[in-house]
N, C-alpha and C positions, 0 to 999 in steps of 0.2 A: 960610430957610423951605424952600427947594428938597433942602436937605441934610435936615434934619428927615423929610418927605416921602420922600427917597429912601431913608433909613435904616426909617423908618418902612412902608416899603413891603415895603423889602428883607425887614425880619424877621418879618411879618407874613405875607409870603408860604412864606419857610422854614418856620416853627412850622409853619403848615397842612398844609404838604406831610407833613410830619413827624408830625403828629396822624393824618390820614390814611393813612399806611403804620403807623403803632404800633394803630390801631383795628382796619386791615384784617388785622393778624395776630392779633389777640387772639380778633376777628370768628372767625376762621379753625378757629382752634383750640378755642372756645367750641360752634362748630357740628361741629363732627369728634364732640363727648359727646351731641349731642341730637339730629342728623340722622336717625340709624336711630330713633329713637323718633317721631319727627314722622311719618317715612314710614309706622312701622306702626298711627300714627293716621290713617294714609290720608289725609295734609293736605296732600300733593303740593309741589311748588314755590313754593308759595303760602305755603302754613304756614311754608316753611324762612325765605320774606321777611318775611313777618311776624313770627316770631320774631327773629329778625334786626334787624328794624325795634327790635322792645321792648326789646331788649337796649342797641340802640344810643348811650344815653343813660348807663347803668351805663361802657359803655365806655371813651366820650370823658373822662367822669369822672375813670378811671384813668389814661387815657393822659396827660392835658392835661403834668401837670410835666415827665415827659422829655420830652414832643413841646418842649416851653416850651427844656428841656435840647439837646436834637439843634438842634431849630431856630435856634438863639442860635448852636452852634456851625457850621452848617453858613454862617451871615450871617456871619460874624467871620472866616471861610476865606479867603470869596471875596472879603470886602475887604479882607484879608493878600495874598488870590493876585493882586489888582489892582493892588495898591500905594495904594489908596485910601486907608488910616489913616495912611500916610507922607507924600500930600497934605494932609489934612487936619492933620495935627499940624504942618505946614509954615506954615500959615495959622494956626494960635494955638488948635485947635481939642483935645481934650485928652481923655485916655480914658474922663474921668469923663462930659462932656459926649458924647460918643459912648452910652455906658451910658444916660446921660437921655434921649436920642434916640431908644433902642429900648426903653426903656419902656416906654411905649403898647400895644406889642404884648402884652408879657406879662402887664399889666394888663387888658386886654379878655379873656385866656383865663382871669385867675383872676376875675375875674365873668362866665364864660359857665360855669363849673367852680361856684363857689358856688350861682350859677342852678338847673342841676341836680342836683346835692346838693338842695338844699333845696326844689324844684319841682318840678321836671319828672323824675325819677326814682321820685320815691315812687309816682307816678301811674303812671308805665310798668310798674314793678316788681309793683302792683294788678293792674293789664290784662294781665299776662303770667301771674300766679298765677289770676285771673282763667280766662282764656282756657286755660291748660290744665289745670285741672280741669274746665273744660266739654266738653274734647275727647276724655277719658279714654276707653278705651273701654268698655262698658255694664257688661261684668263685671267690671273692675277696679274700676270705680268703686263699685259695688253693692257688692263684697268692703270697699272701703276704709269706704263708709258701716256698714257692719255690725260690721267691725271697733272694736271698743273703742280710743280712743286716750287713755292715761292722760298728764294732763298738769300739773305741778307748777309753780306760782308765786306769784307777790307781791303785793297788792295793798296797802298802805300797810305797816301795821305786823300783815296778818293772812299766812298763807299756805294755800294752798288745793292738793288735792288733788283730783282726779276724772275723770272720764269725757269726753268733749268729744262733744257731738255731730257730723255734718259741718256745719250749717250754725252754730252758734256758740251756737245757742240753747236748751239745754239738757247739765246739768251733771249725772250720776249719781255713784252713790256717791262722794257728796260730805263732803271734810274739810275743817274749819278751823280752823285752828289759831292763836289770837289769841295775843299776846303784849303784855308792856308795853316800857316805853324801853328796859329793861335788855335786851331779847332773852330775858325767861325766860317760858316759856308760863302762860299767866291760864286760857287758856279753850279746850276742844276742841270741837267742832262736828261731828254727826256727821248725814248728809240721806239720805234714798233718792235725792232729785235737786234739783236747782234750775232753774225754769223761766224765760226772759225773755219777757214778754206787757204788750205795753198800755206799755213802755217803764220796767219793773222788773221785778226778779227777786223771783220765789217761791220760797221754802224748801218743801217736801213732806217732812212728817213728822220735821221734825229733833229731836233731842236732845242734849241741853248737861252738860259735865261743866266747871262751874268750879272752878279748882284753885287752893286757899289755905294758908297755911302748913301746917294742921295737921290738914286738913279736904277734902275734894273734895265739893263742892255739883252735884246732877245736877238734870236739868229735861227736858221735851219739850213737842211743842205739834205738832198737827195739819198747821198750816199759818202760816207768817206770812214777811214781805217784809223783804228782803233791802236794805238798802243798801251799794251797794258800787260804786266808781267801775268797772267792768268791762260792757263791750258784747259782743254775738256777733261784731263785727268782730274783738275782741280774742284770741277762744278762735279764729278762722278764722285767724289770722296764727300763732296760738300750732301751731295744729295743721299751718299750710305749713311751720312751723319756715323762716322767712326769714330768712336769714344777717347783712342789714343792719339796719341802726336807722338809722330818720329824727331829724334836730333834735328833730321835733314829737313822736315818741315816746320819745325821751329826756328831753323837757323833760317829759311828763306821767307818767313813770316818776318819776321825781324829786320830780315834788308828789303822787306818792302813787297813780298810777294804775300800771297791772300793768305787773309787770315779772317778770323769769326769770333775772336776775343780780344781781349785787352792787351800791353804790349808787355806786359807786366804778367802773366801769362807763360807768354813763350818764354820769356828769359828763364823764369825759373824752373822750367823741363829743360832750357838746354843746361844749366847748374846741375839740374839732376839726372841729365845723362851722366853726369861722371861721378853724384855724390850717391845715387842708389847702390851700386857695385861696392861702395864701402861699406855698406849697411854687414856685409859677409864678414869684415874685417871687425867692426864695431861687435859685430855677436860673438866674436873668439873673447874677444877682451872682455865681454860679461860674461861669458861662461866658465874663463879661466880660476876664477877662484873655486871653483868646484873640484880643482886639482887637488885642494887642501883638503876635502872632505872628510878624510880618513884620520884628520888630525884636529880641526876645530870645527863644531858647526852640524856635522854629518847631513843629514835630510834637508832640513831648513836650509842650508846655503843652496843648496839646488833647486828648491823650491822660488828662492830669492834671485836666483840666475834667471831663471824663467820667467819671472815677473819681472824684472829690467829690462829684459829681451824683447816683452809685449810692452813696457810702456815706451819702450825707443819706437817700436811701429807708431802707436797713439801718438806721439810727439813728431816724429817724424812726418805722419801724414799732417798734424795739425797747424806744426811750420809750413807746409810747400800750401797748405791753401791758404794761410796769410801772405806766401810771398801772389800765390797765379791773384789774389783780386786784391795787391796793391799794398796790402797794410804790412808788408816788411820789404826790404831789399834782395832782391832775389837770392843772392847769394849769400846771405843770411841764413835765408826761408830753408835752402837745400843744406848748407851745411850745419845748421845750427846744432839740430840734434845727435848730429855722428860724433860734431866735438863733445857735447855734453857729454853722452854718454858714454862716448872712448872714454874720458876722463873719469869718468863715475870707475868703469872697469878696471882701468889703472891704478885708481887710485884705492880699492878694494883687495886687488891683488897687492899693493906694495903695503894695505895695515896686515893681510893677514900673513904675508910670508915674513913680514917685520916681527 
């Protein structure tokens, strides 16, 4: 139980250090692009921490696998430098049962990594788009409100063109463009604008051209209501043009709510909501043969640990953007690389304890 504990401690306390220094640079360099803009929204020291703060959640996010990576190797060194693993294997104790030991550690960082992916991110990410667009300053923001922002997407099987207003809630020259299964257009849709009031959208002065084999059928109407799974939240997000997709917004892309890419796309974020968090598990098992260090290999297996570690990211990223534009199976695209590569790690740890 002592050893558990002491291993358990050990690696627990590396990963952090290591999460820590991977955040404080990215922190770094993240604030070197947005510092002179905070300063010339006049938000002083204040702003750069607060910004800082909202960020800080996106961060950890990223960092957590290598941190999980560096950290595993930097525990595995020092109990190669100690001669600890040649005790331990002296007493019957075994590389595999070492790996299960430090466990623990890498498991609490792929659920504190899941956590915020799927919680506490979305929220900060809000508060930060939030928070500066309130800070803009008068004339920019007045030019941005005035400014027309044309904005094109999805919402089930229609697709909509139009105007956005800044706060979400109204739509000007407005198109829509329905289609059936096959992706071939049924019906255009043509608005002065579309208003959200009272918790539904109004059509203002539309007109309809249905289009049939042989035949294009036209209509208009005054005024009439809109259903359509789309909120002002949805055109406010569409208009920050936000880089990320949450779980929750890919899951409701998917059952038909708006979306601004392929459908092929979202599947494979919501896959990878739950295969990045492995990524933490996948870096123990390439890092574990660094346990042996002290007994075959010395420097170069850690050297080779680290270079697994990066080409699981490289691979890792280069599946999920064959699955988001189509050319693999979603759940392919997210999990292909964590199996390789668990297995590359296992199979490394079982030649060299063999």
């Amino acid at each position: 139980m002592k050893l558990c504990s002491y291993l358990a401690a050990l690696m627990a306390g590396r990963i952090l250090g290591s999460l820590l220094v991977l955040v404080g640079i990215l922190q770094i360099l993240d604030l070197l692009e947005v510092t002179t803009d905070i300063l010339d929204r006049e938000l002083g020291g204040g702003g750069i921490a607060y910004y800082a703060l909202l960020r800080m959640p996106r961060l950890v996010e990223q960092a957590a696998p290598l941190a999980v990576l560096t950290g595993s190797l930097f525990a595995f060194a020092k109990l190669a430098q100690e001669s600890a693993v040649t005790a331990m294997r002296s007493t019957g104790v075994s590389a595999y049962q070492i790996t299960l030991m430090a466990l623990p550690a890498a498991v609490v960082m792929a659920v504190v990594q899941l956590t915020i992916s799927g919680a506490v991110a979305p929220r900060t990410d809000q508060t930060l788009s939030d928070w500066w667009r309130a800070t803009e300053p008068a004339a920019e923001a007045k030019a941005d409100a005035e400014k027309p922002d044309i904005l094109t997407f999805r919402v089930g099987d229609e697709v909509m063109v139009g105007e956005a207003s800044a706060d979400g809630r109204t739509l000007s020259k407005l198109t829509i463009y329905r289609r059936d299964a096959a992706g071939r257009l049924t019906q255009r849709t043509h608005a002065d604008s579309a208003v959200y009031d009272t918790g539904r959208w109004r059509l203002i002065a539309p007109r309809f051209e249905t289009i049939q084999r042989d035949a294009i059928q036209t209509g208009s109407a005054d005024e009439m209501d809109w259903r359509v799974k789309l909120t002002p939240e949805d055109l406010q997000m569409l208009r920050a043009g936000q880089p990320t997709v949450t779980p929750a917004e890919a899951r409701r892309a998917v059952q038909g709510g708006v979306s601004v890419r392929p459908r092929t796309f979202y599947d494979t974020q919501l896959q990878r909501a739950w295969a990045a968090p492995a990524a933490c598990l996948v870096m123990l098992l390439l890092a574990a043969p660094a346990a042996l260090t002290n007994i075959r290999g010395g420097a170069p297996v850690l050297v080779l640990c680290l270079t697994g570690g990066l080409l699981f990211l490289v691979f890792d990223g280069a599946f999920t953007a064959l699955g988001e534009n189509g050319a693999a199976p979603a759940i392919l695209a997210a999990w292909a690389a964590p199996a390789m590569f668990a297995a590359l790690g296992v199979t490394a740890l079982l030649y060299m304890e063999g």
